[in-house]
OpenMM code with the backbone's topology and positions (N, CA, C; nanometers):
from openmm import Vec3, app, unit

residues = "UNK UNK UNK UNK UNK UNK UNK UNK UNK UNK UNK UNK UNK UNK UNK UNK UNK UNK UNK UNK UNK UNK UNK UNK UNK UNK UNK UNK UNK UNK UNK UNK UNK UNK UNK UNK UNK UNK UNK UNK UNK UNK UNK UNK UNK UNK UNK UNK UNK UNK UNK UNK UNK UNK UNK UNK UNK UNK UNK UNK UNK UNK UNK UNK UNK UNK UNK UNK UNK UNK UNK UNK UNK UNK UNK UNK UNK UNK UNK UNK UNK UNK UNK".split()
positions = [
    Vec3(14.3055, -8.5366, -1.9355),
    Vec3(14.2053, -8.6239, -1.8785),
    Vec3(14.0733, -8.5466, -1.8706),
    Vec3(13.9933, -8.5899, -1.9291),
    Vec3(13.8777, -8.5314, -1.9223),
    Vec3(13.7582, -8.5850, -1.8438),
    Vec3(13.7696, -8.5301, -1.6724),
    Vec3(13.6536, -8.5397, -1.6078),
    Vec3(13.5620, -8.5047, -1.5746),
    Vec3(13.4165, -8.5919, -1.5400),
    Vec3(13.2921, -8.5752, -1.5614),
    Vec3(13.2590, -8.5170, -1.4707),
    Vec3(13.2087, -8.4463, -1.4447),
    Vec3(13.1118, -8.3491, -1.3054),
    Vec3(12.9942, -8.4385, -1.2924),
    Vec3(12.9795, -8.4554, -1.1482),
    Vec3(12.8637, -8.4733, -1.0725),
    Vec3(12.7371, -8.3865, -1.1165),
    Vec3(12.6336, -8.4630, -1.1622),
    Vec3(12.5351, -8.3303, -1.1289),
    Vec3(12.4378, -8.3078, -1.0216),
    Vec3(12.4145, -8.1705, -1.0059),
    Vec3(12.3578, -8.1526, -0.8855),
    Vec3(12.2332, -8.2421, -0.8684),
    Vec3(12.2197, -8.3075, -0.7572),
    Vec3(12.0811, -8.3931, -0.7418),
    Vec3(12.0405, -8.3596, -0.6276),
    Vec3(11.9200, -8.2935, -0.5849),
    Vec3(11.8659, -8.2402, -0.4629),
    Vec3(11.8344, -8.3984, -0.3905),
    Vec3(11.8520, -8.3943, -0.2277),
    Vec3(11.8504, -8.5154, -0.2190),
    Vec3(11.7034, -8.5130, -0.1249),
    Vec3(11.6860, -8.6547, -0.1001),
    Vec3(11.5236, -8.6539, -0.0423),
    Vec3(11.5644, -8.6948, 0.0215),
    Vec3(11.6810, -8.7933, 0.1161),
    Vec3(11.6272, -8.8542, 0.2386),
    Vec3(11.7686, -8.7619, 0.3202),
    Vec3(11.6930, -8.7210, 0.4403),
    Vec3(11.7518, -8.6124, 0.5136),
    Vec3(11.8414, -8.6793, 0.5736),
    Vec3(11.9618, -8.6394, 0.6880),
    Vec3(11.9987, -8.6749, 0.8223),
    Vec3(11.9413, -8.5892, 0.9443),
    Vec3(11.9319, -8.6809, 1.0615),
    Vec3(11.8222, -8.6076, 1.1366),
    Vec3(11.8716, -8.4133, 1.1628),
    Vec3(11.9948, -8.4174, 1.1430),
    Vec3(12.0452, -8.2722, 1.1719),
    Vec3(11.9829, -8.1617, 1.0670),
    Vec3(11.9901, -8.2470, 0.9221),
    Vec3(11.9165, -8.1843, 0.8044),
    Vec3(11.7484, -8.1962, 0.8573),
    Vec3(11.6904, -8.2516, 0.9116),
    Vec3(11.5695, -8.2657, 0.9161),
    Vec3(11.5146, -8.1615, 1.0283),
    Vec3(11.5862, -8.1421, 1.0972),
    Vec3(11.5784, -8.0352, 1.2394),
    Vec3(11.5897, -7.9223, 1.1351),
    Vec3(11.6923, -7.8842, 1.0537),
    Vec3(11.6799, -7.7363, 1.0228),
    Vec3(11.5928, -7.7488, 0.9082),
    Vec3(11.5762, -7.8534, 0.8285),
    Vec3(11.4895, -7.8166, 0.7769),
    Vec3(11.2892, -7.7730, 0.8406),
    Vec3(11.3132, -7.8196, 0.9634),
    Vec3(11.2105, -7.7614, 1.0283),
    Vec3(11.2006, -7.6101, 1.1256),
    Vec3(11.3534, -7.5671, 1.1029),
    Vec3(11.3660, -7.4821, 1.1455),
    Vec3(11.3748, -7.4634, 1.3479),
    Vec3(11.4374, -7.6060, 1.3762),
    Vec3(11.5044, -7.6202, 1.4627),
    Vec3(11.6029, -7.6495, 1.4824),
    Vec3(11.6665, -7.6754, 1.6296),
    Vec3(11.8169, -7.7207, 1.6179),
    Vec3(11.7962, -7.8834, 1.6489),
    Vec3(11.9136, -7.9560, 1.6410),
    Vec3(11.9139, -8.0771, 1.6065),
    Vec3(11.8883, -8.1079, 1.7830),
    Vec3(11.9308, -8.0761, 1.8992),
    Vec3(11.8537, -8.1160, 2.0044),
    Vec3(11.7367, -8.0781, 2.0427),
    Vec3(11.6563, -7.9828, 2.0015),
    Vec3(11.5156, -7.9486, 1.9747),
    Vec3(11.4252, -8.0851, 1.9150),
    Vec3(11.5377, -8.1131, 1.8053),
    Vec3(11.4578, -8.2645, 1.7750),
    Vec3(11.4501, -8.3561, 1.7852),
    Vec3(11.5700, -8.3895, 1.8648),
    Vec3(11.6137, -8.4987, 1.9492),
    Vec3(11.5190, -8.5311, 2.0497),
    Vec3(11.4931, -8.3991, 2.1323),
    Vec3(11.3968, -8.3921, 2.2476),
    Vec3(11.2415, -8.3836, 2.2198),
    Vec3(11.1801, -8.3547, 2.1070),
    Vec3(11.0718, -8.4057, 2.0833),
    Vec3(11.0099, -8.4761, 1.9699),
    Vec3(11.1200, -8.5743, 1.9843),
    Vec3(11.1030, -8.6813, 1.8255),
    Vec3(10.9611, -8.7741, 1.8737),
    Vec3(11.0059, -8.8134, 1.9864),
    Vec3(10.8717, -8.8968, 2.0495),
    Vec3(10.7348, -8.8244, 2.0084),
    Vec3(10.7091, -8.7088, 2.0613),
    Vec3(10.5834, -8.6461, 2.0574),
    Vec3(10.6046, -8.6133, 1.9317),
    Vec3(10.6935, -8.5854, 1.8214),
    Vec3(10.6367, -8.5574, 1.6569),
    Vec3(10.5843, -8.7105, 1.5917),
    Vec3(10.6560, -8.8339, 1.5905),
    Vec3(10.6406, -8.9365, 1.6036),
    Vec3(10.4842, -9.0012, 1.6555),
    Vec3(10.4822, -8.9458, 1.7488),
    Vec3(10.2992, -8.9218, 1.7891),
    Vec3(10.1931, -8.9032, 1.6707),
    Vec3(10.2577, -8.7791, 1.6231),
    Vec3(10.1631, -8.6863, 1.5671),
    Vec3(10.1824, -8.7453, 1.4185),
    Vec3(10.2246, -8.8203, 1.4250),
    Vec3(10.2144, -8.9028, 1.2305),
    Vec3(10.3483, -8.8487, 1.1912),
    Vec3(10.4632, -8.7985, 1.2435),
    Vec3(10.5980, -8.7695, 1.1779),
    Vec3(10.6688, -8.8766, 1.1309),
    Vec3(10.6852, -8.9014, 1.0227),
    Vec3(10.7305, -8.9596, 1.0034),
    Vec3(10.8882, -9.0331, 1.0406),
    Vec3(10.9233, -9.1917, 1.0175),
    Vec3(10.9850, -9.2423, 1.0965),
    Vec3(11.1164, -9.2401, 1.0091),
    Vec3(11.2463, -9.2878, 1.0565),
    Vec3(11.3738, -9.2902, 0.9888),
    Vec3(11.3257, -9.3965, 0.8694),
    Vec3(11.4162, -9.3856, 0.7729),
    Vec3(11.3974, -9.5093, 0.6865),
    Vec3(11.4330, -9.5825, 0.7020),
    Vec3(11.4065, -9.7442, 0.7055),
    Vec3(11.4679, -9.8669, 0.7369),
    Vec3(11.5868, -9.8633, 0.6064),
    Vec3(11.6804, -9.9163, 0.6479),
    Vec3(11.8287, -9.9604, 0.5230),
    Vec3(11.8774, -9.8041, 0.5112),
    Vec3(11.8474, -9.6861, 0.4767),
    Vec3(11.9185, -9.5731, 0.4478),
    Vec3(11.9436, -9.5131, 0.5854),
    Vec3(11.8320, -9.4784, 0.6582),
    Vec3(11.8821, -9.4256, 0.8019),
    Vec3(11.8185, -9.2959, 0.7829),
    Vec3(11.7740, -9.2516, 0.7477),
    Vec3(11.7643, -9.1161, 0.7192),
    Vec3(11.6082, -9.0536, 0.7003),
    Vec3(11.5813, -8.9369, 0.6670),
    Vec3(11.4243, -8.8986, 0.6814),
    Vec3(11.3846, -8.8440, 0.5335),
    Vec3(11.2935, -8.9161, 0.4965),
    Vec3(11.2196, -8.8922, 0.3973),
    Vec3(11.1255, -8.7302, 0.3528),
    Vec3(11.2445, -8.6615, 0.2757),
    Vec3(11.1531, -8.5138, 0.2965),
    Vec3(11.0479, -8.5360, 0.1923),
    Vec3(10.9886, -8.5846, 0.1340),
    Vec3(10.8331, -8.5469, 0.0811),
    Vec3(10.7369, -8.6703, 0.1494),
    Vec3(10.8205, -8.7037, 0.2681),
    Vec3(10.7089, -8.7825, 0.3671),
    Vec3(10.7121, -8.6341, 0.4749),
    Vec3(10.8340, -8.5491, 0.4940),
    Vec3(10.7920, -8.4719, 0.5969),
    Vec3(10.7168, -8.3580, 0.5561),
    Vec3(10.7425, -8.3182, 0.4204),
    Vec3(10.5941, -8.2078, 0.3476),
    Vec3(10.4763, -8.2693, 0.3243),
    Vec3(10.4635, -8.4475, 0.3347),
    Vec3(10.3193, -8.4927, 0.3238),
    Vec3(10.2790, -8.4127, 0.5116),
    Vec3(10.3423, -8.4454, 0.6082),
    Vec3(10.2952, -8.4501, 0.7182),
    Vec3(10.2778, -8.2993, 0.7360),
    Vec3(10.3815, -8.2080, 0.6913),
    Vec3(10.3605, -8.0716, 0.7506),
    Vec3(10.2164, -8.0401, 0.6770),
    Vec3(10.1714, -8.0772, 0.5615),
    Vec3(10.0874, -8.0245, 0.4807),
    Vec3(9.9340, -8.1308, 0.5395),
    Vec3(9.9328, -8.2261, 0.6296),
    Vec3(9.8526, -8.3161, 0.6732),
    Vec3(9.8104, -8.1741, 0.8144),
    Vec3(9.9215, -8.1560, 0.9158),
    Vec3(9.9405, -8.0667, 1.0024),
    Vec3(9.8638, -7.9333, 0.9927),
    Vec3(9.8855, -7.8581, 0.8718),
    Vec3(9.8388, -7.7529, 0.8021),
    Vec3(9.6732, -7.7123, 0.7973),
    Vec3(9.6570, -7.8226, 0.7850),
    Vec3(9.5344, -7.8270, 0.7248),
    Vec3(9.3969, -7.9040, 0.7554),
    Vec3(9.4567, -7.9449, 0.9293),
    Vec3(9.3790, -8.0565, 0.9657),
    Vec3(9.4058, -8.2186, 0.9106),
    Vec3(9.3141, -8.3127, 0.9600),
    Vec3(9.3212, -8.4263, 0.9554),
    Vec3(9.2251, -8.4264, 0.8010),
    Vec3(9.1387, -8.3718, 0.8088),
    Vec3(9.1017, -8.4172, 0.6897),
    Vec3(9.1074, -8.2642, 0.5998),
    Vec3(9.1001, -8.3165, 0.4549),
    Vec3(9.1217, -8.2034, 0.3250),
    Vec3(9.0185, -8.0853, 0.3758),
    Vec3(9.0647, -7.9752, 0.3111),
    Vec3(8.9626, -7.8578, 0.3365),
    Vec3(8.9214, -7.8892, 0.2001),
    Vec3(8.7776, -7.8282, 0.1842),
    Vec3(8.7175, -7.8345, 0.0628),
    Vec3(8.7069, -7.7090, 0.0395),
    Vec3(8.7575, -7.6617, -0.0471),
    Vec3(8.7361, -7.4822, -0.0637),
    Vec3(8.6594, -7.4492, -0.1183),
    Vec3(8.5584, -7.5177, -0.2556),
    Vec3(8.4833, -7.5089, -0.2969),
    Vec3(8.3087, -7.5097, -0.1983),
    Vec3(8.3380, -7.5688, -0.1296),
    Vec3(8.2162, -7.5972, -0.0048),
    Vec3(8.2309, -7.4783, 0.0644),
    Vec3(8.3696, -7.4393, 0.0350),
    Vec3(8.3461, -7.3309, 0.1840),
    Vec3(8.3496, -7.1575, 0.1047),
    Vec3(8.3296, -7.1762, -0.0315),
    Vec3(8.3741, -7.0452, -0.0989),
    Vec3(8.2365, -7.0198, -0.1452),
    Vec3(8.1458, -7.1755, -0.1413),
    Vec3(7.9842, -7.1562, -0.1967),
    Vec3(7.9184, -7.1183, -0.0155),
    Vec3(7.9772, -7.1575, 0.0469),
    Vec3(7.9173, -7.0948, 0.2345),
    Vec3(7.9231, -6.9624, 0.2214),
    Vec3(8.0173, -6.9126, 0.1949),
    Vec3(8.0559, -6.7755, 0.2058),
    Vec3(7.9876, -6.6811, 0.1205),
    Vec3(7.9931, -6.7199, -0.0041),
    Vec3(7.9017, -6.6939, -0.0580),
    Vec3(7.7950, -6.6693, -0.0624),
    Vec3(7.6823, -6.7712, -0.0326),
    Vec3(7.5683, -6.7474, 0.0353),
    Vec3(7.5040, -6.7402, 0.1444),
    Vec3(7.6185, -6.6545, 0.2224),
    Vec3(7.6103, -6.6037, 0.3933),
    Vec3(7.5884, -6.7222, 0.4770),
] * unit.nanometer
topology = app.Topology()
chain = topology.addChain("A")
for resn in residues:
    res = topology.addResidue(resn, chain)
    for name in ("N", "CA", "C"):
        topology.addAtom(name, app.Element.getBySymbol(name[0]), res)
């Protein structure tokens, strides 16, 4: 019988336990401040799957990062530039 292997497929929508470590907490760490991330533009479970959307949670960490609005590096590399 010749069977087919699964192939590996990295998956995108988390469970909240995957979503805690992938933030590098524990899953009641995120339990306890889902409200206040939720606040802050964290994104919400998915409706029908249940689960958390990881390149909605690298849009937000990278929103987080960097302020509300884009840095312009070019604006700020011609500042520097000319004192």
């Amino acid at each position: 019988m010749n069977r087919q292997r699964t192939p590996f497929v990295e998956r995108r929508v988390l469970s909240s336990f995957e979503t805690a470590a992938y933030l590098g907490r524990s899953k009641t760490w995120f339990t306890d401040h889902a409200n206040r991330l939720y606040e802050t533009g964290f994104p919400q479970p998915l409706p029908i799957v249940g689960g958390y959307d990881k390149q909605a949670i690298d849009d937000w960490l990278d929103r987080l990062g960097r302020g509300s609005e884009p840095f312009d590096f070019d604006a700020a590399w011609t500042k520097a530039a000319n004192g």
